[in-house]
C-alpha positions as CSV (number, residue, x, y, z in Angstrom):
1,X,0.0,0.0,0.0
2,X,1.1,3.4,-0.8
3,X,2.1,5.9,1.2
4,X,1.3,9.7,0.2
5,X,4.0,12.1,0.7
6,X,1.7,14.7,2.7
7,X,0.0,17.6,1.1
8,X,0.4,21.1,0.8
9,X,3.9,21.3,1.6
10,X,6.2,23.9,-0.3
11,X,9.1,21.7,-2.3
12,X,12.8,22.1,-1.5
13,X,14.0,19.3,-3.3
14,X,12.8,18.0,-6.9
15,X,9.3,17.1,-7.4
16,X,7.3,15.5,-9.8
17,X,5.5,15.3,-13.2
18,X,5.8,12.0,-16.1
19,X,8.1,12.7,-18.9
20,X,7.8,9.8,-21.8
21,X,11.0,8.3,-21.6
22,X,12.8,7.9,-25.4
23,X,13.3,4.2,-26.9
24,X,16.6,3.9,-25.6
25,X,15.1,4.5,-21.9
26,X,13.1,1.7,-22.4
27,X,15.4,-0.6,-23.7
28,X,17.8,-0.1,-20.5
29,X,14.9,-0.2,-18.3
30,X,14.0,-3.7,-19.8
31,X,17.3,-4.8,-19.6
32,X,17.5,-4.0,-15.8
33,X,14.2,-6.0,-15.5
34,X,15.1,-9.2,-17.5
35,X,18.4,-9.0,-15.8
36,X,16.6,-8.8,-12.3
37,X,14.8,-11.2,-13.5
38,X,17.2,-13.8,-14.1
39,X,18.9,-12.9,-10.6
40,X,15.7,-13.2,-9.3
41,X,15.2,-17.0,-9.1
42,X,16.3,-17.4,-5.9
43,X,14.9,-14.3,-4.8
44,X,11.4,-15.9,-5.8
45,X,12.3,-19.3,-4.2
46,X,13.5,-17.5,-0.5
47,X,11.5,-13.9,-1.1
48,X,13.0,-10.9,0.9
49,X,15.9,-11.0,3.0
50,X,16.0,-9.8,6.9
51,X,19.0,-7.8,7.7
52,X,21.3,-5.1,6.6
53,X,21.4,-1.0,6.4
54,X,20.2,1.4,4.3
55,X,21.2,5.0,3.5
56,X,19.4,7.3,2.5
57,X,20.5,10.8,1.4
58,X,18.8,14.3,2.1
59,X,19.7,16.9,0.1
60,X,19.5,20.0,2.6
61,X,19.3,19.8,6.5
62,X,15.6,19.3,7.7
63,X,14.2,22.2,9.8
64,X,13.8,20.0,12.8
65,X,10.3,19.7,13.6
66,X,10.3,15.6,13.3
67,X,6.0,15.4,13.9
68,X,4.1,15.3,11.1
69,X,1.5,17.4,13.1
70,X,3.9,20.4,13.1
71,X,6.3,19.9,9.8
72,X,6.4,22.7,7.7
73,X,8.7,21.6,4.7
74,X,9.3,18.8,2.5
75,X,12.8,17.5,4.1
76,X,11.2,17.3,7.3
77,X,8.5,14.8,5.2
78,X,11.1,12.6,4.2
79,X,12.2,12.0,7.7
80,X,8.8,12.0,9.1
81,X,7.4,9.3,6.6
82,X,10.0,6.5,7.9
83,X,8.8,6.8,11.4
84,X,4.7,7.2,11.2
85,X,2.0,6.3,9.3
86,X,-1.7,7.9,8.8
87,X,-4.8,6.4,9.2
88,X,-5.8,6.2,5.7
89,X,-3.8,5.8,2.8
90,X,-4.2,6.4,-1.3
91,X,-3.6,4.3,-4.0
92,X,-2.2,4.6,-7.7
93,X,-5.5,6.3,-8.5
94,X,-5.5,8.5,-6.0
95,X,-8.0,7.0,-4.1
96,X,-8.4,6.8,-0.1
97,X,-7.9,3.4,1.0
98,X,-8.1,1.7,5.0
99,X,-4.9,1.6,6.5
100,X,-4.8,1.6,10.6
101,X,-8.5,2.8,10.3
102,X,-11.3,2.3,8.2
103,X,-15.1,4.0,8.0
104,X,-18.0,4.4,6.7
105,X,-20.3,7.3,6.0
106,X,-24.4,7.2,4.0
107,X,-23.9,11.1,3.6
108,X,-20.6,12.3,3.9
109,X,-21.4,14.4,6.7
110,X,-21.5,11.9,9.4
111,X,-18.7,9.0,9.6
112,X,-17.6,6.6,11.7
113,X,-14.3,5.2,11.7
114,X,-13.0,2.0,13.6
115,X,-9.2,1.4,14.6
116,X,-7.3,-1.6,14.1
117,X,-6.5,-3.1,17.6
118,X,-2.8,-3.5,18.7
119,X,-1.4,-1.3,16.7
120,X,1.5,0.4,18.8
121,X,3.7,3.3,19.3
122,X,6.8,3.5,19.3
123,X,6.7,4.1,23.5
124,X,4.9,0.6,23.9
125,X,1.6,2.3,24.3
126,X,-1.5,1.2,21.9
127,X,-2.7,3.7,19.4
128,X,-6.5,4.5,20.3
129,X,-9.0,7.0,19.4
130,X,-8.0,8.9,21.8
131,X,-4.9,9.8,20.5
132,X,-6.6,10.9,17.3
133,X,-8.8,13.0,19.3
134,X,-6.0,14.6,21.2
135,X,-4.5,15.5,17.7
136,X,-7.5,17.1,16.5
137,X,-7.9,19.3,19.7
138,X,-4.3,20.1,19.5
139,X,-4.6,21.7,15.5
140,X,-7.8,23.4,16.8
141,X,-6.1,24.6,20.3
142,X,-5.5,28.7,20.2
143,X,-1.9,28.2,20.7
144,X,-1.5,25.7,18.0
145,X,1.5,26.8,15.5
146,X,1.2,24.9,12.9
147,X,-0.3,24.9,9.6
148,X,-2.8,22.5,9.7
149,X,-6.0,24.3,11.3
150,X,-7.4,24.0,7.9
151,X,-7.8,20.1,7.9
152,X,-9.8,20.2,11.1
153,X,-11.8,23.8,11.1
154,X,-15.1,21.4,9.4
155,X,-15.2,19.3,11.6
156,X,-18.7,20.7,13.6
157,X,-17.6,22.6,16.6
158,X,-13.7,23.4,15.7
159,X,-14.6,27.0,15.6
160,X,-16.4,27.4,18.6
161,X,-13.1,25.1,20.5
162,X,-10.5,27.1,18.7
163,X,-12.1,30.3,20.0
164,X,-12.1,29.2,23.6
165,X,-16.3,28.9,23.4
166,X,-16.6,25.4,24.1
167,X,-15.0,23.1,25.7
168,X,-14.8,19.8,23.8
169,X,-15.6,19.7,19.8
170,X,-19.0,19.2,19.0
171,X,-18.6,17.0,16.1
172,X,-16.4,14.1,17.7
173,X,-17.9,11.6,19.7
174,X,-15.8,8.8,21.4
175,X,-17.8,5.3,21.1
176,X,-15.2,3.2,22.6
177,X,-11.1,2.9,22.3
178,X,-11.2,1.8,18.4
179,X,-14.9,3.3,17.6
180,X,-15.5,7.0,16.8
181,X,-17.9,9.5,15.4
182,X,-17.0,12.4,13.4
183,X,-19.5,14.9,11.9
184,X,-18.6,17.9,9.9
185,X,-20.2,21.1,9.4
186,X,-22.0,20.2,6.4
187,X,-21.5,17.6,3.7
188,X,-18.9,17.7,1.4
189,X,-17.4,16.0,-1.3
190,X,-13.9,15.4,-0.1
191,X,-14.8,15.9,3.9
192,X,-12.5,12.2,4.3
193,X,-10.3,13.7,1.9
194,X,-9.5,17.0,3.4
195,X,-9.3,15.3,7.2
196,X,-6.3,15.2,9.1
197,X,-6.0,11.5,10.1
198,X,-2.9,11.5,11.9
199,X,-2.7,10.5,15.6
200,X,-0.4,12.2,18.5
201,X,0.5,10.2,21.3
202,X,-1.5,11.7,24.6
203,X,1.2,9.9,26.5
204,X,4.2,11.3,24.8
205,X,3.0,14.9,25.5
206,X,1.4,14.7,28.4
207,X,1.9,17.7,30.4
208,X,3.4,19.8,27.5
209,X,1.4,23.1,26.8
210,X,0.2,23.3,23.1
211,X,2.0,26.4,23.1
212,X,5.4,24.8,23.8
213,X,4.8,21.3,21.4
214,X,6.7,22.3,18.4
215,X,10.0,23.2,20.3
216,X,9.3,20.4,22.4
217,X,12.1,17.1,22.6
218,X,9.3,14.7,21.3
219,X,9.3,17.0,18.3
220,X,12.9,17.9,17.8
221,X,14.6,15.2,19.3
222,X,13.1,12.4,20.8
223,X,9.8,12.0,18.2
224,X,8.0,8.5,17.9
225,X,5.1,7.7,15.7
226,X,3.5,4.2,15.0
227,X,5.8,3.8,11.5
228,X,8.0,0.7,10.6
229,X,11.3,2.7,12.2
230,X,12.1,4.2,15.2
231,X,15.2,7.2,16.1
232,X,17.8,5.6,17.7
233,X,20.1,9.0,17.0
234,X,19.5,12.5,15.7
235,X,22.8,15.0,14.7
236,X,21.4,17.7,13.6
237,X,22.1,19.0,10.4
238,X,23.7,15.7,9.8
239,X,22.1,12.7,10.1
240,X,19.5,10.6,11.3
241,X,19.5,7.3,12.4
242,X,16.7,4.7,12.3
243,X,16.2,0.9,13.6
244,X,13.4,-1.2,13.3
245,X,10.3,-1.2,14.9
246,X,9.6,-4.6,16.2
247,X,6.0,-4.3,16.9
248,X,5.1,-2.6,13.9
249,X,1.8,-3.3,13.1
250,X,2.0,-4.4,9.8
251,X,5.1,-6.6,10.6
252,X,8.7,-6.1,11.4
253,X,10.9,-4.4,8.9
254,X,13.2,-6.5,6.4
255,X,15.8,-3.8,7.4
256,X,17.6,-3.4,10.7
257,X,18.5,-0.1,9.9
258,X,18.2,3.0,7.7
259,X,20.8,6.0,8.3
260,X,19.7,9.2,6.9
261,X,22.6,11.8,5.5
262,X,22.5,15.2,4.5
263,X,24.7,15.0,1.6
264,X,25.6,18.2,-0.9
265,X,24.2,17.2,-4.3
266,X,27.6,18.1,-5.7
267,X,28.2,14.6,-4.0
268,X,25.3,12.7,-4.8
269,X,26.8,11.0,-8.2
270,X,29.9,10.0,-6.7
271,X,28.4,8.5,-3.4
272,X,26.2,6.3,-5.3
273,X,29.2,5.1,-7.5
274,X,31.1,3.9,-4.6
275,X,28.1,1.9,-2.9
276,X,28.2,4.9,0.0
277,X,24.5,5.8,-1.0
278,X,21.7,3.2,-1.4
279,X,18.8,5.4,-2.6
280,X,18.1,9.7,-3.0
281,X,15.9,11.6,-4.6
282,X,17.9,14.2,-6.9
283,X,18.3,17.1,-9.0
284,X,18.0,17.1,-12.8
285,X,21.3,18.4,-13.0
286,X,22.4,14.6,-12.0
287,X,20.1,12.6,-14.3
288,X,22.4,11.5,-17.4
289,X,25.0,10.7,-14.9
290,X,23.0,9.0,-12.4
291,X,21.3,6.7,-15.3
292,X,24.8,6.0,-16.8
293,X,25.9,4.3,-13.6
294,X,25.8,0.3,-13.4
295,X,24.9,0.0,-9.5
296,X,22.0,2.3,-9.7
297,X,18.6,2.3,-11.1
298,X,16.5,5.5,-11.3
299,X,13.0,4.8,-10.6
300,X,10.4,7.5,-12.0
301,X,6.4,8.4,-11.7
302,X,4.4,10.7,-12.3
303,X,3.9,13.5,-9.5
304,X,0.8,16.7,-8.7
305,X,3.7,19.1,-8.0
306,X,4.6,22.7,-9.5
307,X,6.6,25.8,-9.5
308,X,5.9,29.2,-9.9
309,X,6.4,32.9,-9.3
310,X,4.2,34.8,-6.8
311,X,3.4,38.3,-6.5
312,X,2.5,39.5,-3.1
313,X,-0.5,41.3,-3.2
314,X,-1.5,42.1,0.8
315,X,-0.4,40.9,4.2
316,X,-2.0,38.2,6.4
317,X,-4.3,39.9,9.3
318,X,-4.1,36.6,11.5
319,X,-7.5,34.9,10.5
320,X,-7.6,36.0,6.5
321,X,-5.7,37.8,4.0
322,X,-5.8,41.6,3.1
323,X,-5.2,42.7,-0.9
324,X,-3.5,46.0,0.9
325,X,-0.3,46.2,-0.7
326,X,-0.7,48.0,-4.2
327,X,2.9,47.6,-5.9
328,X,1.7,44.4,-8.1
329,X,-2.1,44.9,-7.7
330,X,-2.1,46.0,-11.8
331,X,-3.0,42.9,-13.6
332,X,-1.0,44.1,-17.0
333,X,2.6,44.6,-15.4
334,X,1.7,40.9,-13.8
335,X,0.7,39.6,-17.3
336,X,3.3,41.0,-19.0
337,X,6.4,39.4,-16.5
338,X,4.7,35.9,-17.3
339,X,5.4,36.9,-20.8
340,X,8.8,37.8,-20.2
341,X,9.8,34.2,-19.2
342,X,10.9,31.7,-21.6
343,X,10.2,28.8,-19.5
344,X,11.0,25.7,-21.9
345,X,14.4,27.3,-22.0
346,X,14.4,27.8,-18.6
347,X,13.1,23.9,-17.7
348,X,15.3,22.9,-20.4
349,X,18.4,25.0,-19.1
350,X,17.7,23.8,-15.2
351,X,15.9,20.7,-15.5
352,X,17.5,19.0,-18.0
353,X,14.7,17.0,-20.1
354,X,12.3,16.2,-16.8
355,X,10.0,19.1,-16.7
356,X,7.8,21.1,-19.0
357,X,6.0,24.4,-18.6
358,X,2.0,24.2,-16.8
359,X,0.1,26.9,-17.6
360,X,-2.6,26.2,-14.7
361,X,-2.2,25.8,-10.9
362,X,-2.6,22.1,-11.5
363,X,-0.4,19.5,-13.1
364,X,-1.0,17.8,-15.7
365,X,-0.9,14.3,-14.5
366,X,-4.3,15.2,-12.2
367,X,-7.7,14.4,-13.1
368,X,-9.3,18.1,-13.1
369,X,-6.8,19.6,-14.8
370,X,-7.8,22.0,-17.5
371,X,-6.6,21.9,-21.2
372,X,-4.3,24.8,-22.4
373,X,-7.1,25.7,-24.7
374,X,-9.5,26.3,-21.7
375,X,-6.8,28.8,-19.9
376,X,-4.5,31.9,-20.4
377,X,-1.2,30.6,-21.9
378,X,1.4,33.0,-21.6
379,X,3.7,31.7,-23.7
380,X,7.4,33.3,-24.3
381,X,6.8,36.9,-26.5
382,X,9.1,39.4,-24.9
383,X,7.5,42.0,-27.4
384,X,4.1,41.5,-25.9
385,X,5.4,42.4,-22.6
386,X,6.7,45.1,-23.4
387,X,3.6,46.5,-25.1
388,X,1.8,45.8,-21.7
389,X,4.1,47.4,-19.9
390,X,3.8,50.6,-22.1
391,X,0.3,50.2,-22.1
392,X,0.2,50.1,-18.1
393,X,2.6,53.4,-17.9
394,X,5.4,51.5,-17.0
395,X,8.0,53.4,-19.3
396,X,11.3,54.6,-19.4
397,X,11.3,58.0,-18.7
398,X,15.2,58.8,-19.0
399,X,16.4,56.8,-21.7
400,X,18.2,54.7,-19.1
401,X,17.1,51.4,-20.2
402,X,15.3,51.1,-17.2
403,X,11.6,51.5,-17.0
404,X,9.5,53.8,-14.1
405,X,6.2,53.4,-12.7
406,X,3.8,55.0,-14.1
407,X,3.8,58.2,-11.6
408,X,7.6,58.3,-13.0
409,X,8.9,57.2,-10.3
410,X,11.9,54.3,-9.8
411,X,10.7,50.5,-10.2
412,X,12.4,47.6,-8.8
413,X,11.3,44.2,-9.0
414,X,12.3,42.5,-5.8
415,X,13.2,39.2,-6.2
416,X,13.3,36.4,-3.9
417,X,14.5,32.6,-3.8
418,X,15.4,30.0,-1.4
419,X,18.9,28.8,-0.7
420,X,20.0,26.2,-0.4
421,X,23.1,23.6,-1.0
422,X,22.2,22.9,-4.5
423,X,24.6,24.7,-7.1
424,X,22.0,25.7,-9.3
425,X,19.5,27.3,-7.3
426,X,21.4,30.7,-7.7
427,X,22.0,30.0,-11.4
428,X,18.3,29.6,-11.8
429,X,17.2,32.8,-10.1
430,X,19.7,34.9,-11.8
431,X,18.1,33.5,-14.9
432,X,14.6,34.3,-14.2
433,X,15.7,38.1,-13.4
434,X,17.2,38.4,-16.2
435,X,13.8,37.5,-18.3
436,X,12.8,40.7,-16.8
437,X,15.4,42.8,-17.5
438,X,15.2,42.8,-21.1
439,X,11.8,43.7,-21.0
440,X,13.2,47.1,-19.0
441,X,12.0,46.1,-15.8
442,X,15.0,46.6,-13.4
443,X,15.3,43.4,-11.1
444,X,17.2,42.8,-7.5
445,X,17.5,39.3,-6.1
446,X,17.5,37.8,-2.4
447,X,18.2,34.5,-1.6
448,X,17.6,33.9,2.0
449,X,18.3,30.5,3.8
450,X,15.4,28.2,3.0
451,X,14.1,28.1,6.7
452,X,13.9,31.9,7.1
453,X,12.3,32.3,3.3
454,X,9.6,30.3,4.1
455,X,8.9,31.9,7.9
456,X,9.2,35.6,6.2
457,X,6.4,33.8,3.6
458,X,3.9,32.4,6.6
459,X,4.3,36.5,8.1
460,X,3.9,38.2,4.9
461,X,7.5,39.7,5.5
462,X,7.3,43.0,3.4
463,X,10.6,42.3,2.0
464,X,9.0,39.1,0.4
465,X,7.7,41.0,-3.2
466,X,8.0,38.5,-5.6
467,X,8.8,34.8,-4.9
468,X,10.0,31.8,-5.8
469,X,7.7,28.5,-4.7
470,X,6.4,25.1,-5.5
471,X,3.3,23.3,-4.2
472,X,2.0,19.8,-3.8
473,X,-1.8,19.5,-5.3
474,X,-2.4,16.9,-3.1
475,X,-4.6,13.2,-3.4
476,X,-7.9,15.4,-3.7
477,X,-7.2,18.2,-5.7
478,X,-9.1,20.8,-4.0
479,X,-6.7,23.9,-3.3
480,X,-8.7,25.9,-1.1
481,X,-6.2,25.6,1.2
482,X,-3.4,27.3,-1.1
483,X,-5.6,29.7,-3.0
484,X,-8.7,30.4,-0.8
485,X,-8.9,34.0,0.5
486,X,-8.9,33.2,4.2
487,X,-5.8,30.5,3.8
488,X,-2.0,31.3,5.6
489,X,-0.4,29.3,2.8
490,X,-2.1,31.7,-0.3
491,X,1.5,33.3,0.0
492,X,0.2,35.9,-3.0
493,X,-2.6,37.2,-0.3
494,X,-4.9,36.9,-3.6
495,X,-8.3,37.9,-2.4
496,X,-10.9,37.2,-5.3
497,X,-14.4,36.7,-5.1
498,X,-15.2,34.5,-8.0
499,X,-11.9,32.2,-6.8
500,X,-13.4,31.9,-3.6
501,X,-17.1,31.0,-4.8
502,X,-15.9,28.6,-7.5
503,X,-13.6,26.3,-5.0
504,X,-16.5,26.3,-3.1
505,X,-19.3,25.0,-4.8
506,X,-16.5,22.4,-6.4
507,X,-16.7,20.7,-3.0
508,X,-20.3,21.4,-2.1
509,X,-22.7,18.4,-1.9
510,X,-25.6,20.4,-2.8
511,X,-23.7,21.6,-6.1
512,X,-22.0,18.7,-7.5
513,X,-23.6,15.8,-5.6
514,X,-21.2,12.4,-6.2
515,X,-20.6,14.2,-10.2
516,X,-16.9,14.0,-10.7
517,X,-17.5,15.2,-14.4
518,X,-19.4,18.1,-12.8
519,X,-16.4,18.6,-10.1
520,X,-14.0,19.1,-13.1
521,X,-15.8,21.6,-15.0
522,X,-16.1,23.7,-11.7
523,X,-12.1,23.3,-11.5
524,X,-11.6,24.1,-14.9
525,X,-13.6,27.3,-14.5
526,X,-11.4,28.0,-11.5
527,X,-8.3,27.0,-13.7
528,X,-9.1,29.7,-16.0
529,X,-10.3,32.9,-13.8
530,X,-6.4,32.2,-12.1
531,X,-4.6,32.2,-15.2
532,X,-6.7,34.9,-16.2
533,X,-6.2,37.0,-13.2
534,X,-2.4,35.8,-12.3
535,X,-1.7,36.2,-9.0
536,X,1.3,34.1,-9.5
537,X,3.0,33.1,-12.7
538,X,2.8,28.7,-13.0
539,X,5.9,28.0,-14.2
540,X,7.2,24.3,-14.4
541,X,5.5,20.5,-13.7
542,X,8.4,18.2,-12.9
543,X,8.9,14.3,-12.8
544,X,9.5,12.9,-9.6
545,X,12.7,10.5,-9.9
546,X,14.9,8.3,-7.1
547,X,18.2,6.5,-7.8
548,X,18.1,2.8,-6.0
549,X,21.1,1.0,-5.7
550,X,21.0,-2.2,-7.8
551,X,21.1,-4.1,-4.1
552,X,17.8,-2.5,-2.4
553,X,15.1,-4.4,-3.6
554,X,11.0,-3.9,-2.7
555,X,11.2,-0.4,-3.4
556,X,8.4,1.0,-5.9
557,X,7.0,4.7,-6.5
558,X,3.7,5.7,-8.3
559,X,2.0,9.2,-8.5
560,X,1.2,8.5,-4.9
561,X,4.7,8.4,-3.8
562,X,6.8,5.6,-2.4
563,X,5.7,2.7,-0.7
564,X,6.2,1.4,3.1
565,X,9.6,1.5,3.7
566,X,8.8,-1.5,5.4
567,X,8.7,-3.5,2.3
568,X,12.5,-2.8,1.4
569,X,15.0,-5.1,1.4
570,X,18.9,-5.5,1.2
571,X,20.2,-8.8,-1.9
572,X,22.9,-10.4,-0.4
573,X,26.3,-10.1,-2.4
């Protein structure tokens, strides 16, 4: 069963989208097969082999905040996904399937979901409702600081509990240790889908103010979760070591151990060549080398990730967003920077073969999303920006080069990206200012360290104009919680009526009933109205690829990510 590498998280290492891969592809991909295949005899006569360590590479230092109820960025995913595991889980097809729990609902307003007995954490203590109930109440608690209010605020009651009105959440009602009740505000089409079903141990936290949590040793240094590994060692920055969790409730690991590295992608190529490295995402930049290597496979899949540009449009009040700051607010000098960007080039340039240019807030590879015929494609036409640019009164007033606003006054486009160790980050940034440059607008870049980008993001940091990201569409494909006006992680601060109307009546019950076909037209709709109204440029859909050493066996990946770690196994030489 698959295991979905979470939602709505912002992307500081590659991410996804299918590229066809070319004849010759194929062929080597076959002959790795047949060739497994004829080693595989006695694999199929003993199956997988107990014993042995794997390592596993990181390609920047996680942030640090090891529980998946308080994570914030993708690194801290990776680690995360070895040690816990989620209630439900999707398949190939995106689909929610039973994992520790399963439910059932007549109206999808009202479910009930039953626990698998004997499931355990990583403390010895059983996994009960309970525990899923103390999660809940901690994302709705006041002093919660993470980012996942949205995936509880339906659930009936989470208002009132959040606002220090009630007591207990109306909606959830215990039956008994594995039973439970949980009733939203209203029916919905994706209510499961949009539900945070990940437990917290009461035990491990007991005592800890909600407040304090996130900074807390069972976050930073000592986490647990009910996943097929448990820490044995954290070094900051450095490393991370698993071992096998006995009890794991879906059996104990093949491997013993799995040692996770931060390793500069400069490196990655030569670890893997000298058996150092058993398995690592990586960047493009390392593809032909990576493939060209006899002891390492590269597995690929399809993904629901993309990047783009952002313009900030307004700050974030606490409880919604405000359109209040007026620099980017005219919709021709937006229109006419996504113009300015030659983003095959670009993908081409920095991505070398395994990406292609998206032209909606939704990749390709997703069931709702909308044709290029059905949106605004602003395809590369540095002479059409420019026209927009006159025709918005951004000219050059001097004959400097450099174009004013259009009170005459100076114009800089301040430009921000992450850092981070990959070489190419910077080359990539530079790149994109550039774009603008020769269209007269006069550009300055930042690159802050990646943790500090994305905290000056959350606050709206004034110095955060126009930015680099990448998001994760998710299983279900509703992005209210990326785009809708009242949402921390619409880093634009887009407020728009008809955005917010559209996304929702494409989850209302009473609007599109069990209609997927319905559902999609309301997405393409909202597909169109953002590319129309670009409050950030879409810029590049990528493929998601890993690089396996030819020893690791079990390991498989699909648009849903990769499977249980649990599964993997170590040939003997």
């Amino acid at each position: 069963m698959k295991k979905y590498w979470f939602s709505f998280m912002l992307l500081l290492m590659l991410t996804m989208l299918l590229v066809a891969c070319s004849e010759e592809e194929g062929d080597k991909e076959k002959e790795n097969n047949e060739t497994q295949s004829e080693e595989g005899d006695k694999e199929e006569a003993t199956g997988p082999v107990d014993g042995g360590t794997l390592v596993y590479a990181l390609d920047s230092a996680p942030e640090g905040l090891f529980n998946i109820n308080f994570y914030g960025i993708a690194v801290d995913a990776e680690v995360i996904d070895f040690l816990d595991d989620g209630l439900i889980t999707y398949d190939e097809e995106l689909k929610p399937q039973p994992n520790v729990a399963d439910w059932k609902t007549e109206d999808n307003q009202h479910y009930t979901f039953t626990f698998q007995k004997g499931v355990k954490w990583h403390n010895g203590e059983e996994l009960t409702v309970h525990d899923w109930v103390f999660a809940i109440e901690t994302l709705a608690h006041p002093d919660y600081d993470g980012p996942r209010y949205t995936n509880v605020q339906t659930i009936k009651g989470v208002p009132e509990f959040k606002a220090g009105e009630a007591d207990e959440i109306e909606g959830i009602h215990v039956v008994n240790d594995y039973e439970i009740e949980i009733t939203f505000d209203k029916a919905r089409v994706n209510n499961l889908e949009n539900l945070w079903t990940y437990p917290l141990s009461r035990k491990e936290f007991e005592g800890i103010p909600v407040a304090e949590m996130s900074e807390s040793p069972q976050v930073r240094q000592k986490p647990i979760g009910i996943g097929p590994f448990k820490v044995k060692e954290i070094i900051p920055s450095e490393s991370i070591q698993f071992e096998a969790f006995d009890d794991y409730w879906q059996g104990k690991p093949h491997l013993d151990s799995i040692v996770l590295k931060v390793i500069d992608p400069s490196l990655v190529v030569g670890e893997l060549e000298n058996n150092q490295l058993d398995m690592t995402a990586f960047h493009p930049s390392n593809f032909e080398s990576i493939q060209a290597l006899d002891n390492t496979d590269v597995i690929r899949a399809s993904g629901l990730s993309y990047y783009y540009v952002g313009f900030r449009l307004g700050t974030w009040d606490g409880e919604k967003n405000v359109m209040d700051y007026e620099k980017y607010h005219d919709k021709q000098l937006r229109k006419a920077m996504a113009y300015a960007i030659d983003r095959e080039s670009w993908i081409n340039e920095f991505f070398f073969g395994l990406g292609q240019p998206v032209n909606r807030p939704i990749p390709t590879a997703h069931w709702i999303s909308a044709d290029d015929s059905d949106v605004t494609v602003y395809n590369y036409d540095p002479e059409k920006a420019k026209e927009l640019l006159d025709e918005a009164g951004y000219v050059d007033v001097n004959d400097d080069g450099i174009r004013e606003d259009p009170n005459g006054e100076e114009f800089k486009v301040k430009f921000s990206h992450y850092a981070t160790q990959n070489p190419t980050f910077e080359a990539r940034a530079k790149a994109l200012t550039q774009y603008w440059n020769d269209v007269g607008l006069a550009t300055k870049l930042e690159m802050p360290e990646a943790n500090l980008y994305y905290e000056q993001l959350e606050e709206a940091d004034e110095s955060m104009e126009v930015f680099f990201g990448g998001w994760s569409t998710g299983t279900d494909p509703d992005p209210t919680a990326l785009w809708g006006s009242d949402q921390l992680w619409n880093y634009p601060r887009w407020v728009n009526e008809k955005n917010d109307q559209l996304l929702a009546d494409a989850i209302d019950i009473n609007v599109v009933g069990q209609d997927q076909e319905k559902r999609k037209q309301i997405y393409m709709e909202w597909q169109k109205n953002v590319s129309e109204e670009v409050p950030m440029i879409t810029i590049a859909e990528l493929e998601e690829v890993m690089a396996v050493n030819t020893r690791v066996q079990g390991v498989e990946m699909d648009v849903s990510g990769l499977n249980s770690s649990h599964e993997w196994w170590i040939k003997p030489n």
